[in-house]
ROFIDO-509949 format. One record per atom (N, C-alpha, C, CB): atom name; x, y, z; residue number from 1. Coordinates in Angstrom, 1 decimal. Glycine has a CB too. Layout:
N
{'CA'; {X; Y; Z}; NUM}
...
This chain:
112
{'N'; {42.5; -35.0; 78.0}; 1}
{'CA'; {43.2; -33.9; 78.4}; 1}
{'C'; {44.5; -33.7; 77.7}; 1}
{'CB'; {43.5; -33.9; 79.9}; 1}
{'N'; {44.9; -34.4; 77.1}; 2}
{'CA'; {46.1; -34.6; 75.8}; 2}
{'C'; {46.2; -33.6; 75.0}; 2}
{'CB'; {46.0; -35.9; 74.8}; 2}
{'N'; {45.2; -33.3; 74.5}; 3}
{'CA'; {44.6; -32.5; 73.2}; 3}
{'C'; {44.7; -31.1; 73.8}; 3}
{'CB'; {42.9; -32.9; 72.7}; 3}
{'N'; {44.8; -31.2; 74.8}; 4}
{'CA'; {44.6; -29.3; 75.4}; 4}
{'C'; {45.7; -29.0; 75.6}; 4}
{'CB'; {43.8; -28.8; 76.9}; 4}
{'N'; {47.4; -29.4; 75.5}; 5}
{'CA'; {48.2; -29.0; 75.1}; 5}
{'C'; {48.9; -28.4; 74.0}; 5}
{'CB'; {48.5; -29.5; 75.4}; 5}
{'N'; {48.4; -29.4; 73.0}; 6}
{'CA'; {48.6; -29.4; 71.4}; 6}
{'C'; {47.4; -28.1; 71.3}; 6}
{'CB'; {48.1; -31.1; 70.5}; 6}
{'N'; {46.4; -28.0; 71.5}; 7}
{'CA'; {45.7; -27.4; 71.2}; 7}
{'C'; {45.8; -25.7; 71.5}; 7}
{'CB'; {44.8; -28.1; 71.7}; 7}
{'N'; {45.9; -25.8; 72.9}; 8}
{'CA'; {46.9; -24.5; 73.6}; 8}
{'C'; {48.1; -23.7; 72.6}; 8}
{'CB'; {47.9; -25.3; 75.0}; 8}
{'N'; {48.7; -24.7; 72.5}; 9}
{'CA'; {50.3; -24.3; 71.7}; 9}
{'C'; {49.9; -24.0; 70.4}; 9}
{'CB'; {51.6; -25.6; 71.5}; 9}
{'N'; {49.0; -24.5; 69.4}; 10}
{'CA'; {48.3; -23.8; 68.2}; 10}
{'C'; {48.1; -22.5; 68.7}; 10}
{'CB'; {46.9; -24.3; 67.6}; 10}
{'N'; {47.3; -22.8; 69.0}; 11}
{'CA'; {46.0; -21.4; 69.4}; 11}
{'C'; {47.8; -20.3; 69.8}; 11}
{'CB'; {44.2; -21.9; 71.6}; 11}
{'N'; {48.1; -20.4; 70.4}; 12}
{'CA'; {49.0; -18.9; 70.7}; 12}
{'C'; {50.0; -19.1; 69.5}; 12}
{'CB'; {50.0; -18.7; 72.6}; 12}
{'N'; {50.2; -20.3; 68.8}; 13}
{'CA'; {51.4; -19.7; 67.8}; 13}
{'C'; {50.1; -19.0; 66.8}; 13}
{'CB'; {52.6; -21.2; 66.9}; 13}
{'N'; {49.5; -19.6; 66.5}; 14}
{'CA'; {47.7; -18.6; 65.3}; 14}
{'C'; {48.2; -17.3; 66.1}; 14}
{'CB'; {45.2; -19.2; 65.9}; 14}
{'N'; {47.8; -16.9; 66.9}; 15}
{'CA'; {47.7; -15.5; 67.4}; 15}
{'C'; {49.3; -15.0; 67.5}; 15}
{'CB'; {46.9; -15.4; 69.0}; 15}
{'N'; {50.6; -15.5; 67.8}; 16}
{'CA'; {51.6; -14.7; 67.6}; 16}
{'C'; {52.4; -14.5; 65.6}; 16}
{'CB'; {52.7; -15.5; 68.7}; 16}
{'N'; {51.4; -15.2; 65.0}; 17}
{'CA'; {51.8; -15.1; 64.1}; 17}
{'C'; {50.5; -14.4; 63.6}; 17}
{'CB'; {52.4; -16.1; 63.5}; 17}
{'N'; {49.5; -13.8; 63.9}; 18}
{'CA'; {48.3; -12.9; 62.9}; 18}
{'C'; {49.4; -11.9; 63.6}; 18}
{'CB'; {46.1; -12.7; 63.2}; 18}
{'N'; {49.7; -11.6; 65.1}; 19}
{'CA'; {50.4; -10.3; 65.4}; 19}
{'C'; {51.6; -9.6; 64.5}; 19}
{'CB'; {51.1; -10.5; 66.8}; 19}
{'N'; {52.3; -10.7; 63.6}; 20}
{'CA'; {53.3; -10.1; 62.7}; 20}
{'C'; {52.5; -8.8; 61.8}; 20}
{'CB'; {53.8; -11.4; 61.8}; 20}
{'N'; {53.3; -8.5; 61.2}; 21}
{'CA'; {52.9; -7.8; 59.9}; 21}
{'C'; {52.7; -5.9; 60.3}; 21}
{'CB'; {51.3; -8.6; 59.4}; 21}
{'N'; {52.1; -5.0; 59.3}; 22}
{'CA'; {52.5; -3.7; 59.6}; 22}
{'C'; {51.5; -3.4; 60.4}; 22}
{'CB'; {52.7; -2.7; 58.5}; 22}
{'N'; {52.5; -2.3; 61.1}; 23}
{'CA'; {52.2; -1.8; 62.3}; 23}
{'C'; {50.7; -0.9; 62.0}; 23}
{'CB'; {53.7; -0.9; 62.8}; 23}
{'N'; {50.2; -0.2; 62.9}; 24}
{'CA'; {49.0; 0.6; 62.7}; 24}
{'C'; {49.3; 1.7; 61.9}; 24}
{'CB'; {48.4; 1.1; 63.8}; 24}
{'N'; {50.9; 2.1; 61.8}; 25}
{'CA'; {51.4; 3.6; 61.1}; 25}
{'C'; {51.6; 3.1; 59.4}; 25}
{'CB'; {53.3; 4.4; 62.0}; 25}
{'N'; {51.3; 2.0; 59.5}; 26}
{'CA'; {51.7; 1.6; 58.0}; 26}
{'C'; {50.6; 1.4; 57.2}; 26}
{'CB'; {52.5; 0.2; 57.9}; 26}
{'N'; {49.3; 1.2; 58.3}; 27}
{'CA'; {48.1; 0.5; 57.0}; 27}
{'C'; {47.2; 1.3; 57.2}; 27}
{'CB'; {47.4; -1.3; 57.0}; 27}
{'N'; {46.2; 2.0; 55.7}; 28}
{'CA'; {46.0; 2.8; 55.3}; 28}
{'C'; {46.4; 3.6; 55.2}; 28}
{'CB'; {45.4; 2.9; 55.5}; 28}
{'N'; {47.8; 4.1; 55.0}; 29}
{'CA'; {48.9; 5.1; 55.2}; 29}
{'C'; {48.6; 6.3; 53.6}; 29}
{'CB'; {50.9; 4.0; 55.3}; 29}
{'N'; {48.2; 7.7; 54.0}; 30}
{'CA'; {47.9; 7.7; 52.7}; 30}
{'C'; {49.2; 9.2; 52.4}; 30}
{'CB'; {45.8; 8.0; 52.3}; 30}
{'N'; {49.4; 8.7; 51.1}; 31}
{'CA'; {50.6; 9.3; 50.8}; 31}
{'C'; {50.1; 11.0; 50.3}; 31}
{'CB'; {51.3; 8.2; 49.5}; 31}
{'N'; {51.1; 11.9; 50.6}; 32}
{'CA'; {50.5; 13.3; 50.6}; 32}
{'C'; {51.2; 14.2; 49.8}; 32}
{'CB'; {50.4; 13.8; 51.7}; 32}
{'N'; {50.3; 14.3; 48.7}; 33}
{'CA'; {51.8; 15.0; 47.4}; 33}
{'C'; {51.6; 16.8; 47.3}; 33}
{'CB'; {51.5; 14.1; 45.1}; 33}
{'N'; {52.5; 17.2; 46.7}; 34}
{'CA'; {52.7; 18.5; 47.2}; 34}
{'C'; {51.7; 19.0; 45.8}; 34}
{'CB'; {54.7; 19.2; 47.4}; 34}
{'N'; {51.5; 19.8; 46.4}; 35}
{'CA'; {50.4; 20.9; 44.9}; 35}
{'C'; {51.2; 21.0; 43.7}; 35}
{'CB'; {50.1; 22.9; 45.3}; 35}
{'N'; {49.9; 20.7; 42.7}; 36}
{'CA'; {50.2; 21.4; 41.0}; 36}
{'C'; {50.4; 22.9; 41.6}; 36}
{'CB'; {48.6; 21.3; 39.6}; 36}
{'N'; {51.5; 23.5; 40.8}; 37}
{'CA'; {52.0; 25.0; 40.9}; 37}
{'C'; {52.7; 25.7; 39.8}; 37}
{'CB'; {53.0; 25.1; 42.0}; 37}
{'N'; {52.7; 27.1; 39.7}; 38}
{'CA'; {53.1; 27.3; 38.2}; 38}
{'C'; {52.1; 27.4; 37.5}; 38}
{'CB'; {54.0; 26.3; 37.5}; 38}
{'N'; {52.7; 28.1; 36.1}; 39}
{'CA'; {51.9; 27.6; 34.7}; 39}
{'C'; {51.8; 26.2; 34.3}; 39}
{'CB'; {52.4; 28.3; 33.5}; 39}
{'N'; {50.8; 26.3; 33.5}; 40}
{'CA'; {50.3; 24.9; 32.5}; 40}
{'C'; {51.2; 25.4; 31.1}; 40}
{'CB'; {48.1; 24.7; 32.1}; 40}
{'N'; {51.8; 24.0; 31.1}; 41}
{'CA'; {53.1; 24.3; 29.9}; 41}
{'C'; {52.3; 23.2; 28.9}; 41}
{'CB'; {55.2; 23.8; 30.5}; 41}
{'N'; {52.4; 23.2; 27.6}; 42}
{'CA'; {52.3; 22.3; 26.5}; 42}
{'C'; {53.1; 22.0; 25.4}; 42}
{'CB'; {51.5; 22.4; 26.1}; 42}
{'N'; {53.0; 20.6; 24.9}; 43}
{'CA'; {54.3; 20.4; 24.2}; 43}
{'C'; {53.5; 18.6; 23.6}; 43}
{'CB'; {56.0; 20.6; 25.5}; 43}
{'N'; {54.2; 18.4; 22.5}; 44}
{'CA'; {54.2; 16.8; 21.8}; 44}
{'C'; {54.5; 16.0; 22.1}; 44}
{'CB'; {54.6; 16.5; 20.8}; 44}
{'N'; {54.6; 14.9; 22.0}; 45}
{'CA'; {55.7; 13.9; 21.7}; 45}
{'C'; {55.4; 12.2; 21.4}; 45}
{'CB'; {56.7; 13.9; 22.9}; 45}
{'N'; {55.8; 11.4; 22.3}; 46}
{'CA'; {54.8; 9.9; 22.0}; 46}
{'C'; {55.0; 9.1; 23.4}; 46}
{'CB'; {55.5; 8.8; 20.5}; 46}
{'N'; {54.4; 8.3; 23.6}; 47}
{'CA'; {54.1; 7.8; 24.9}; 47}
{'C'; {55.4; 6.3; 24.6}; 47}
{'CB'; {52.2; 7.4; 25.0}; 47}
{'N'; {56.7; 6.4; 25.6}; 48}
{'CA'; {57.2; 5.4; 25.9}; 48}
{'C'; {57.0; 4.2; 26.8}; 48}
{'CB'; {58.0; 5.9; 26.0}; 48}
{'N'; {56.5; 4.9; 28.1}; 49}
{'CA'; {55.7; 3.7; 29.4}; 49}
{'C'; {54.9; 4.3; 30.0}; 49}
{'CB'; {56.7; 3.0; 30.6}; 49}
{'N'; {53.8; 3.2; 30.4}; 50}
{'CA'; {52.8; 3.9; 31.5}; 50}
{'C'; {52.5; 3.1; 32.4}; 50}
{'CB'; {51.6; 4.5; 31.0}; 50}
{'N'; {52.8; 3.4; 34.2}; 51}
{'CA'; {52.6; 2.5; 35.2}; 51}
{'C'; {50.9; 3.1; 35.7}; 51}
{'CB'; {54.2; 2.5; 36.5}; 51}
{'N'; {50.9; 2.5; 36.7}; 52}
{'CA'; {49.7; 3.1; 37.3}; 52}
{'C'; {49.9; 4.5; 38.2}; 52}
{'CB'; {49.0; 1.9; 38.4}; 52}
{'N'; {50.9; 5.0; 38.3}; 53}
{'CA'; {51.4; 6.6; 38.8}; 53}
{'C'; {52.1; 7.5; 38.1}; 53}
{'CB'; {52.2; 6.5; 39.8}; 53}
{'N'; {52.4; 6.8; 36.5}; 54}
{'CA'; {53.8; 7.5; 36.0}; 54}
{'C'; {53.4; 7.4; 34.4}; 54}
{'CB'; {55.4; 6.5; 36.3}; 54}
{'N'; {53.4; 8.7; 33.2}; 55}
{'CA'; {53.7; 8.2; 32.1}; 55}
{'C'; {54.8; 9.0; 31.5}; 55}
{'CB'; {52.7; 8.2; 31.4}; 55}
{'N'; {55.7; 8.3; 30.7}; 56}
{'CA'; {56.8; 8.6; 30.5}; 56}
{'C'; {56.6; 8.8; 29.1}; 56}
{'CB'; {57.6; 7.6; 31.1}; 56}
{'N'; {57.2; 9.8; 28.7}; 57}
{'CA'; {56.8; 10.6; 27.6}; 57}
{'C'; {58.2; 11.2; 26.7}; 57}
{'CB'; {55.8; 11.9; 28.3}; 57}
{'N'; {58.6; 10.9; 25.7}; 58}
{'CA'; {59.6; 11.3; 24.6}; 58}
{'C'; {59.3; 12.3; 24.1}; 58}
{'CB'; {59.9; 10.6; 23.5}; 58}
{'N'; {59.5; 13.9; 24.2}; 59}
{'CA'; {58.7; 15.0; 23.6}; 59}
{'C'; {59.8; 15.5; 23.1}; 59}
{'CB'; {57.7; 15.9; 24.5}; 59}
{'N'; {58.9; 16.8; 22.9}; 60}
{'CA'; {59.6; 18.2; 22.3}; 60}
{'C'; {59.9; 19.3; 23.5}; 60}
{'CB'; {58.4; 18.9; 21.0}; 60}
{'N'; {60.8; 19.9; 23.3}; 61}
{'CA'; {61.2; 21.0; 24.0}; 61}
{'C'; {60.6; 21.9; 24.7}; 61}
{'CB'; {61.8; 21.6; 23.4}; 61}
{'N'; {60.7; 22.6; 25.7}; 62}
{'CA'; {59.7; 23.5; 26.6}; 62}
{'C'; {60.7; 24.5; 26.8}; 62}
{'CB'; {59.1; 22.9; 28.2}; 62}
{'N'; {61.6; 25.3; 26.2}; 63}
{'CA'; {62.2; 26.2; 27.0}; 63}
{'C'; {61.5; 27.1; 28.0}; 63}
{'CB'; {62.9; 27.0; 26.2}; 63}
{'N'; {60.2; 27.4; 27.9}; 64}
{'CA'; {59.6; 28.1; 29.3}; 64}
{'C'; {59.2; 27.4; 30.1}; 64}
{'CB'; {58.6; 29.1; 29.4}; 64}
{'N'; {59.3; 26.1; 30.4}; 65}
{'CA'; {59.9; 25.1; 31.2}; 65}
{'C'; {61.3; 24.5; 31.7}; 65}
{'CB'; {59.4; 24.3; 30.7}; 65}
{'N'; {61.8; 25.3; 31.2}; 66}
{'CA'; {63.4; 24.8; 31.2}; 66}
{'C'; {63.7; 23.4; 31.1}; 66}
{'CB'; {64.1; 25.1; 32.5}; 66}
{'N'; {62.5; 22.6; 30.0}; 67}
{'CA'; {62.6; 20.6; 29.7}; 67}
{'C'; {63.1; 21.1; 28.4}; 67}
{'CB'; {60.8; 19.2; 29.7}; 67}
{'N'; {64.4; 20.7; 28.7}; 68}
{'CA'; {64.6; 20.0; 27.0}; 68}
{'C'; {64.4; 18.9; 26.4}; 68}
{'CB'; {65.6; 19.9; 26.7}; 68}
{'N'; {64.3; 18.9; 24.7}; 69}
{'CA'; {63.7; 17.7; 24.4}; 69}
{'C'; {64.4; 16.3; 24.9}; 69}
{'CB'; {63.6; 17.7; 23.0}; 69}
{'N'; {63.5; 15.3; 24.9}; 70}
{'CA'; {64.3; 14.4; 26.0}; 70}
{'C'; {63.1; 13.5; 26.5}; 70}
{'CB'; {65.0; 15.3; 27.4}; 70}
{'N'; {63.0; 12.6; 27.2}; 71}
{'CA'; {62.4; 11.6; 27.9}; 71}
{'C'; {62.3; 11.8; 29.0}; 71}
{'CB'; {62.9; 10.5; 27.8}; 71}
{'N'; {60.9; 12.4; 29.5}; 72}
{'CA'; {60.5; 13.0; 31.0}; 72}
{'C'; {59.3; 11.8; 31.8}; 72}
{'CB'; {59.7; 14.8; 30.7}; 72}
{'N'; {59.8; 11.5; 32.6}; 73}
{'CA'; {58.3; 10.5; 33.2}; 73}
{'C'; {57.3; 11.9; 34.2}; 73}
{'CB'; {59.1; 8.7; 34.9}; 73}
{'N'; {56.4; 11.9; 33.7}; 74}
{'CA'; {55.2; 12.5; 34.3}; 74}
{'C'; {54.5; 11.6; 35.4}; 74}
{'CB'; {54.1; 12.8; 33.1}; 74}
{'N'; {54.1; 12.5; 36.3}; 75}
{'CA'; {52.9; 11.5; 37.5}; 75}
{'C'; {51.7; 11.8; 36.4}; 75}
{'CB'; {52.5; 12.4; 39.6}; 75}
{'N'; {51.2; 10.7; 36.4}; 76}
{'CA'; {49.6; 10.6; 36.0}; 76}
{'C'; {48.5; 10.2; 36.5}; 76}
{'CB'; {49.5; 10.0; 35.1}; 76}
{'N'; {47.8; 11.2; 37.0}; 77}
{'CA'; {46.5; 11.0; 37.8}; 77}
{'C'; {45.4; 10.1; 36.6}; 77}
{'CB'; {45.7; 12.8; 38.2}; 77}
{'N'; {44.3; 9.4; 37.5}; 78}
{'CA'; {43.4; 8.7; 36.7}; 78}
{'C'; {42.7; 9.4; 36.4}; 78}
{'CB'; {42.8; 7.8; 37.1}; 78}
{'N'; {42.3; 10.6; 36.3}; 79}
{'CA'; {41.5; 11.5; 35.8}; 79}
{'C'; {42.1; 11.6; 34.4}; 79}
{'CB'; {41.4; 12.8; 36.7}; 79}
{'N'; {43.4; 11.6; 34.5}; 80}
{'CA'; {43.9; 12.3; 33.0}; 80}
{'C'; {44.0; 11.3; 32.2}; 80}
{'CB'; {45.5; 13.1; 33.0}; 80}
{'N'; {44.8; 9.6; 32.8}; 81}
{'CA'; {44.7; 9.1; 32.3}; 81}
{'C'; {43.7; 8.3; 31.8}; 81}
{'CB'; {45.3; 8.9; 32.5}; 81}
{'N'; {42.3; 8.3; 32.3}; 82}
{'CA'; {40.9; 8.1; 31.9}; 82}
{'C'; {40.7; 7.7; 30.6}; 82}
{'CB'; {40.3; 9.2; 32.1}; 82}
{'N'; {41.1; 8.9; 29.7}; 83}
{'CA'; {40.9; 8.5; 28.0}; 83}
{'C'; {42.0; 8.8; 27.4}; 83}
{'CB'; {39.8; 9.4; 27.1}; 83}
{'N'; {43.6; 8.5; 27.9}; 84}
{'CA'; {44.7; 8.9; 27.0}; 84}
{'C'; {45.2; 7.7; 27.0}; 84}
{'CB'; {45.7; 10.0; 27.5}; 84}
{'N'; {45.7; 7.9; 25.0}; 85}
{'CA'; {46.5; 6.5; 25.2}; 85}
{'C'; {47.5; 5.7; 25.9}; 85}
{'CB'; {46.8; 6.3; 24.6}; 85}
{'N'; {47.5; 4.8; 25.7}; 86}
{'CA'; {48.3; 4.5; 26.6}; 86}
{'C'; {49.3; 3.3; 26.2}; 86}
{'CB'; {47.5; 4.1; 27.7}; 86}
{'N'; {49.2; 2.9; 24.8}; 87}
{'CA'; {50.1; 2.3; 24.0}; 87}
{'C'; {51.4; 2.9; 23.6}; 87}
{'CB'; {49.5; 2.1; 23.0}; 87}
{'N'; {52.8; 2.2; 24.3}; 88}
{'CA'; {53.8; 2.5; 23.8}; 88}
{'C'; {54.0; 2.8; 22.0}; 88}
{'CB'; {54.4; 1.7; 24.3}; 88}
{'N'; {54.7; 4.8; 22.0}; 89}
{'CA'; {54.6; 4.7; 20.6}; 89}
{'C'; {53.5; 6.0; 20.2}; 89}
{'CB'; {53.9; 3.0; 20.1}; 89}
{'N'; {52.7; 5.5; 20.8}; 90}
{'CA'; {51.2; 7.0; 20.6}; 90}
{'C'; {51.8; 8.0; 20.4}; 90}
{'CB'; {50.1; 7.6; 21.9}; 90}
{'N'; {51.3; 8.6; 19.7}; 91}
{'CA'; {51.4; 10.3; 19.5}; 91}
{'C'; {50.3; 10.4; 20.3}; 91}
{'CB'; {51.3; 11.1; 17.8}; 91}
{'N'; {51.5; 12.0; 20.9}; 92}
{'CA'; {50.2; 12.6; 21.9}; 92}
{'C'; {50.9; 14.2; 22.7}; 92}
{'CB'; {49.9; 11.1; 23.5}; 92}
{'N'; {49.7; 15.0; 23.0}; 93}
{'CA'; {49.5; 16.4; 22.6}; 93}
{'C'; {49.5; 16.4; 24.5}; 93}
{'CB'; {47.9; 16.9; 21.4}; 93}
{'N'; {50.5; 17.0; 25.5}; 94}
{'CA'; {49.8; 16.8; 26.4}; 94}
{'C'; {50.3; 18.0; 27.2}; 94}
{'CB'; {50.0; 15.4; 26.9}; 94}
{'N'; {49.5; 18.5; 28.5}; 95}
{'CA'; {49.6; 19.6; 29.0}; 95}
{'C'; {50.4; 19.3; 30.7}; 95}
{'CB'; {48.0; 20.4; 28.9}; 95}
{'N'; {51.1; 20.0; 31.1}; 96}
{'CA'; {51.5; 19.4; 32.7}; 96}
{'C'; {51.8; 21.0; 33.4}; 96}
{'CB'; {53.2; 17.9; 32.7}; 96}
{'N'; {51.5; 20.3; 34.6}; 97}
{'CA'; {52.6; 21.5; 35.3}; 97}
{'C'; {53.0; 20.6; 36.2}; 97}
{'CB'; {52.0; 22.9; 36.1}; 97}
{'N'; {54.0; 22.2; 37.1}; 98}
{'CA'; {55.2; 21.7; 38.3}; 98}
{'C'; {54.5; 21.0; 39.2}; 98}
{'CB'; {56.0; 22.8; 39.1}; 98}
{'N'; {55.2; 19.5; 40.4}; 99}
{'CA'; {54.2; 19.2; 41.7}; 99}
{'C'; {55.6; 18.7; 42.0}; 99}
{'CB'; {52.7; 18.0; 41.8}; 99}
{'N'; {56.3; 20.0; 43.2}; 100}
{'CA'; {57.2; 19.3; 43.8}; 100}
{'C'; {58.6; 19.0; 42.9}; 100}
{'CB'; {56.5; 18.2; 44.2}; 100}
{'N'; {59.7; 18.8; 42.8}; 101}
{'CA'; {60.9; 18.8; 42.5}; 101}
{'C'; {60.3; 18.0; 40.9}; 101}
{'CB'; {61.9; 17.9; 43.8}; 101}
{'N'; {59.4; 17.7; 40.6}; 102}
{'CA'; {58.7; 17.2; 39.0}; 102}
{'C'; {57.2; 17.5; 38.4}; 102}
{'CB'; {58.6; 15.4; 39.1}; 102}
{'N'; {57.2; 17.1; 37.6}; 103}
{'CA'; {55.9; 17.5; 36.9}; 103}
{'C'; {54.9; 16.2; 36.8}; 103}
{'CB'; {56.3; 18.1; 35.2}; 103}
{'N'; {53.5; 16.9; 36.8}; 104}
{'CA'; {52.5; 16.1; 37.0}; 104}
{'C'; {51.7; 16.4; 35.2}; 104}
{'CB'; {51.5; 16.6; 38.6}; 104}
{'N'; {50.9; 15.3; 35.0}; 105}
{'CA'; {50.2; 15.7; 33.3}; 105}
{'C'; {49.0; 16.1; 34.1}; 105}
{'CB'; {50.0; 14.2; 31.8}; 105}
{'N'; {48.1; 17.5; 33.2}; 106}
{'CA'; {46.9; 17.9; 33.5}; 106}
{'C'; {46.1; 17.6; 32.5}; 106}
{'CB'; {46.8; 19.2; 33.8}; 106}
{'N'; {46.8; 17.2; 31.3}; 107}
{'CA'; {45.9; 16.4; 30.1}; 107}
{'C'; {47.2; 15.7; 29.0}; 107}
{'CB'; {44.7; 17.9; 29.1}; 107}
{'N'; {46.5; 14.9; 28.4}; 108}
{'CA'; {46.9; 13.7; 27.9}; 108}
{'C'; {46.1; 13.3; 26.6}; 108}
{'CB'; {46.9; 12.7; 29.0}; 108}
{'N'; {46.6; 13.7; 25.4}; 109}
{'CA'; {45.6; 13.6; 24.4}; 109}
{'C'; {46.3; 12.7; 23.5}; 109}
{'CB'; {45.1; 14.9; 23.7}; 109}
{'N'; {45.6; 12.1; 22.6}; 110}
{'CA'; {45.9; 11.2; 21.3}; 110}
{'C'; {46.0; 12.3; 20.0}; 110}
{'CB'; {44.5; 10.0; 21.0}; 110}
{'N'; {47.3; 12.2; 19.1}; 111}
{'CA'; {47.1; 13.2; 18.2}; 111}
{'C'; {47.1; 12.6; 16.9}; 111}
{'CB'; {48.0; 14.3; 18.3}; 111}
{'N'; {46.9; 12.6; 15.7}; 112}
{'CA'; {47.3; 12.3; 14.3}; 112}
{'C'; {48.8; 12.5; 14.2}; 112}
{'CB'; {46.5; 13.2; 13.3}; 112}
């Protein structure tokens, strides 16, 4: 009967410690982004970084975008980024519009 103390006092610290961690409003929580809107604007430049949500892009100027030339990070969907390079440095040909206070890429090409 020794053992069923020790044994007791596991067992509820196991279970007050699986209870830690996020709450039900946290897991699977799916994030909800505001619509592509506007025209589809295009423009050059070369690929500086690319995360798994973001590519960040050194281009050329959009005045009917109001981007001047400059270093803009784009959201990048896996669809676009699928077949675009993705090596810092690339030349690349790429199309985006507005989503929300920034711009999202709708294509992402490799150029000569």
């Amino acid at each position: 009967m020794r053992l069923a103390a020790p044994f007791s006092a596991i067992v509820a610290l196991c279970l007050l410690v699986s209870a830690c961690g996020p709450g039900p409003d946290k897991i699977n929580k799916v994030e909800t982004l505001p619509p592509l809107s506007g025209a589809t604007f295009t423009t050059t430049g070369s690929i500086s970084a690319v995360t798994l949500e973001s590519a960040t892009i050194d281009h050329e100027a959009v005045p009917q975008a109001g981007l001047a030339a400059g270093r803009t990070t784009f959201r990048a969907f896996a669809d676009v980024m699928a077949t675009a390079p993705a090596t810092p440095g690339a030349r690349v040909a790429l199309s985006f519009r507005k989503q929300g206070d920034g711009w999202a890429l709708t294509e992402l090409k490799g150029r000569d």
